[in-house]
C-alpha positions as CSV (number, residue, x, y, z in Angstrom):
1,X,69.6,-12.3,-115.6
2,X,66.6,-9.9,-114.0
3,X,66.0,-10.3,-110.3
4,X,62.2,-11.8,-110.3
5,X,61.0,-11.8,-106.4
6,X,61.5,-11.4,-102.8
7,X,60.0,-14.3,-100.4
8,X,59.2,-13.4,-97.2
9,X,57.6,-16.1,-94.0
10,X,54.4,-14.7,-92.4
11,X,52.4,-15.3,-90.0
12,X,48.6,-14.2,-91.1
13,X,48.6,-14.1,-94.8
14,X,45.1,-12.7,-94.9
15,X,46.2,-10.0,-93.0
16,X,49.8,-9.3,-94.5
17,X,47.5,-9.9,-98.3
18,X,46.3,-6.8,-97.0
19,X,48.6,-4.9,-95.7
20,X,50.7,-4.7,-98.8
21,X,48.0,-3.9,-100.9
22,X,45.0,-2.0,-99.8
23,X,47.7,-0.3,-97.3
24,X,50.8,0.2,-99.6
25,X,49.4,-0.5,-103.3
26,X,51.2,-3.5,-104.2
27,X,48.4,-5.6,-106.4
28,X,47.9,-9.4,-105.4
29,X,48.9,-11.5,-108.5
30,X,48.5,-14.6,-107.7
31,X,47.8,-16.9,-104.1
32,X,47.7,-20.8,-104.3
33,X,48.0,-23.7,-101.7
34,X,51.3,-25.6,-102.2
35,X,50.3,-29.4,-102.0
36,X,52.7,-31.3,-99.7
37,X,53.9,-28.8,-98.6
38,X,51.1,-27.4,-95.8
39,X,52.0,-23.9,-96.9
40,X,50.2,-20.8,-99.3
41,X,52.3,-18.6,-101.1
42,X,50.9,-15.2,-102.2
43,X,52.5,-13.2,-105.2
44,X,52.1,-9.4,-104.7
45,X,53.8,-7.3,-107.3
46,X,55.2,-3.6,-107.8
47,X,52.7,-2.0,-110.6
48,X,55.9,0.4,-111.6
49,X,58.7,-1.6,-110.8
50,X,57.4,-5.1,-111.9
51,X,59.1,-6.6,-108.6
52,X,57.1,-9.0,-107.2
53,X,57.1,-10.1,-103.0
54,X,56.3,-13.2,-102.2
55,X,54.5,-14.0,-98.9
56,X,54.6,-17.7,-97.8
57,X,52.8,-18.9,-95.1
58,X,53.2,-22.0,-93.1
59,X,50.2,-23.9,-91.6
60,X,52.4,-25.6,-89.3
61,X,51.9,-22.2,-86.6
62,X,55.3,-21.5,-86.2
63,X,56.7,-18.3,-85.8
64,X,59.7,-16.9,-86.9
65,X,62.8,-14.7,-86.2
66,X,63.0,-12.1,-88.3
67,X,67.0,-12.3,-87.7
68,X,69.3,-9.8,-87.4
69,X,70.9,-10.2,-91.3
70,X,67.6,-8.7,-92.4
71,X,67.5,-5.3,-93.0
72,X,64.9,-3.8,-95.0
73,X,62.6,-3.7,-98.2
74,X,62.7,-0.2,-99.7
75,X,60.5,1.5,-101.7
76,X,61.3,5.1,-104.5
77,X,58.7,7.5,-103.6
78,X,58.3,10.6,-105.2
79,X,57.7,12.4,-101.3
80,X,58.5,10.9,-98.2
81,X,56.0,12.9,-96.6
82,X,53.6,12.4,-98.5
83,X,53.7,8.7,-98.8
84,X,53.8,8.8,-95.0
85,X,50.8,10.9,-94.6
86,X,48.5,8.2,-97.3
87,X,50.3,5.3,-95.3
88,X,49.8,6.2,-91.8
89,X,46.0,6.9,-92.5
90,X,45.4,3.9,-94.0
91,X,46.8,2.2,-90.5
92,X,50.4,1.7,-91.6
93,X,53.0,1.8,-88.6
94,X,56.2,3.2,-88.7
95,X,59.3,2.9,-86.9
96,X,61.2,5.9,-88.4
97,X,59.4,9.0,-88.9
98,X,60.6,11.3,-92.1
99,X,64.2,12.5,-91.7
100,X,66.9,13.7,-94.0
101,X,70.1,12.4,-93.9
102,X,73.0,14.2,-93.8
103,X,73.2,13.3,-97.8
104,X,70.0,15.5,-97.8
105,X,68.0,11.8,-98.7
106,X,64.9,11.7,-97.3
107,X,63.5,8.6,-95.5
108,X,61.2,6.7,-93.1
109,X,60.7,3.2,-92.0
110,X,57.6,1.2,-91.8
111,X,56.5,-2.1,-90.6
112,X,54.5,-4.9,-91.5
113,X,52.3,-6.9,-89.8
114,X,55.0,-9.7,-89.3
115,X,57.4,-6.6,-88.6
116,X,59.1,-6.5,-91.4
117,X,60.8,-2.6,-92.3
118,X,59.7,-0.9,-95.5
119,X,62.0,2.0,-96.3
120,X,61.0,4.7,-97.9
121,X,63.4,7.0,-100.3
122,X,62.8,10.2,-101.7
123,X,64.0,10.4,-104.9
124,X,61.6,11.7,-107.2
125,X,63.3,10.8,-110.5
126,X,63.0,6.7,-109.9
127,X,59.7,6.7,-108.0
């Protein structure tokens, strides 16, 4: 078994395209209208990790709840700080600015364009 993707609901999937990859890296593998359906689903994919998020749209102009049993997608990175520094010039919002833990982890929280929180984790040796 390997875990192959994460599916998330947008609500501009132009915009969120680019959010997670000219703003956070992630490269765009694959988008594609699903017949019947009156939806597009984009792949975008982790160039380290191989984990791929997948961002389904609905044409239908709903919105959504985000829910409260959603927490978060997180992300190794080598230095909090840094990564917050090449994000939030690039336009990224964030809802947590860097702070360690009382573990001495670092973190910080970012959000999408649908609002969706991207953790950030220092811990050099898996980024």
């Amino acid at each position: 078994m390997r875990l192959l993707h994460t599916m998330i609901r947008v609500e501009n999937l132009q915009e969120s395209i680019d959010f997670y990859t000219k703003k956070i890296g992630l490269d765009l593998v694959s988008q594609e209208d699903l017949p019947g359906n009156d939806a597009t689903v984009a792949f975008l994919r982790d160039p380290k990790s191989g984990h791929e998020i997948e961002l389904t749209y609905n044409h239908d102009g709903r919105s959504y709840d985000l829910g409260d049993g959603y927490g978060h997608i997180a992300f190794a990175v080598e230095s909090v700080d840094d990564t917050y520094e090449e994000w939030s010039s690039r336009g990224v919002d964030f809802s947590l600015l860097p702070k360690t833990m009382k573990n001495g982890t670092r973190i910080a929280f970012a959000v999408d364009p649908t609002g969706y929180k991207l953790e950030l984790i220092e811990r050099p040796e898996e980024a």
